[in-house]
C-alpha positions as CSV (number, residue, x, y, z in Angstrom):
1,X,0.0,0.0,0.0
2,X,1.4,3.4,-1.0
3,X,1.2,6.7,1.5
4,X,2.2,10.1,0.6
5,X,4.1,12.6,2.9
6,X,4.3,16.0,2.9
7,X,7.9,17.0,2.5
8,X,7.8,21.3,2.6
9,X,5.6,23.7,2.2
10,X,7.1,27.2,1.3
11,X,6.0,30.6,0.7
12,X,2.8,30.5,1.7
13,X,0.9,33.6,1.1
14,X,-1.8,34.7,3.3
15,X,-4.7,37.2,2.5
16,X,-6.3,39.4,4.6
17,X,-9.3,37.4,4.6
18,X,-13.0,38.1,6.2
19,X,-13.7,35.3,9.0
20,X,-15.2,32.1,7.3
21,X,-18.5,30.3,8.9
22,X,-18.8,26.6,9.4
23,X,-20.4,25.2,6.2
24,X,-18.2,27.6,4.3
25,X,-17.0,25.3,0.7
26,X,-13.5,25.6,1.0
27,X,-12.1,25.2,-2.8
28,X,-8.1,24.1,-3.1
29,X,-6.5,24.1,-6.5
30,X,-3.3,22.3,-6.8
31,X,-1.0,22.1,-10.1
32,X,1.6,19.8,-10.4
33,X,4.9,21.5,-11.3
34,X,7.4,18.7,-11.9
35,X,7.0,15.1,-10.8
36,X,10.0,12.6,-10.8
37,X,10.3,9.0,-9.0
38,X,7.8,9.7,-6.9
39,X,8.6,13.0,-5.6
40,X,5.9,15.9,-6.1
41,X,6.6,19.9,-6.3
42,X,3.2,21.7,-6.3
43,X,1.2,24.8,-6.3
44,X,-1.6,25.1,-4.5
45,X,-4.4,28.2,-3.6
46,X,-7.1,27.6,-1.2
47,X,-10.5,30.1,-1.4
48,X,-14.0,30.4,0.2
49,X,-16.8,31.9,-2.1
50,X,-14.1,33.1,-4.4
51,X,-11.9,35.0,-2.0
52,X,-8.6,33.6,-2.2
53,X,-7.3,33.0,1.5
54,X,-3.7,31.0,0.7
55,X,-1.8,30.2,-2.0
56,X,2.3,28.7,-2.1
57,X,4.2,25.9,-3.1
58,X,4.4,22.0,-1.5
59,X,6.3,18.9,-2.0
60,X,5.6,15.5,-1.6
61,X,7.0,12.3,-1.5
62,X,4.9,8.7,-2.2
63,X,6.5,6.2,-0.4
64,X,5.2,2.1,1.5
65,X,3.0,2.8,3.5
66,X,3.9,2.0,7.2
67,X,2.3,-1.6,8.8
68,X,-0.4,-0.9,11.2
69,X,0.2,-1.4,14.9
């Protein structure tokens, strides 16, 4: 079974943002920049009713998956 870490997340850009309400629809959009054996570099934005609230970059790894204990 395969699991995928998060490795970094960097330059994260916040936006001055009106407080959200539970039930709010959070929307994330995530593009994949480069992908090579398994390793992930990504962009990714995250907005409620069109109001962007966070946008930078993450990588990730896919790797086994750990036995349960």
């Amino acid at each position: 079974m395969k699991a995928v870490e998060m490795k970094t997340v960097e330059g994260n850009r916040k936006q001055a943002v009106p407080a959200f309400q539970p039930g709010d629809t959070i929307r994330l959009e995530i593009n994949i920049l480069a992908m090579k054996k398994g390793f992930f570099k990504m962009s990714a934005s995250a907005s409620v009713d069109g109001v962007m609230a966070v946008e930078g970059e993450l990588s990730a790894m896919v790797m086994e998956a750990p036995e349960p204990a």
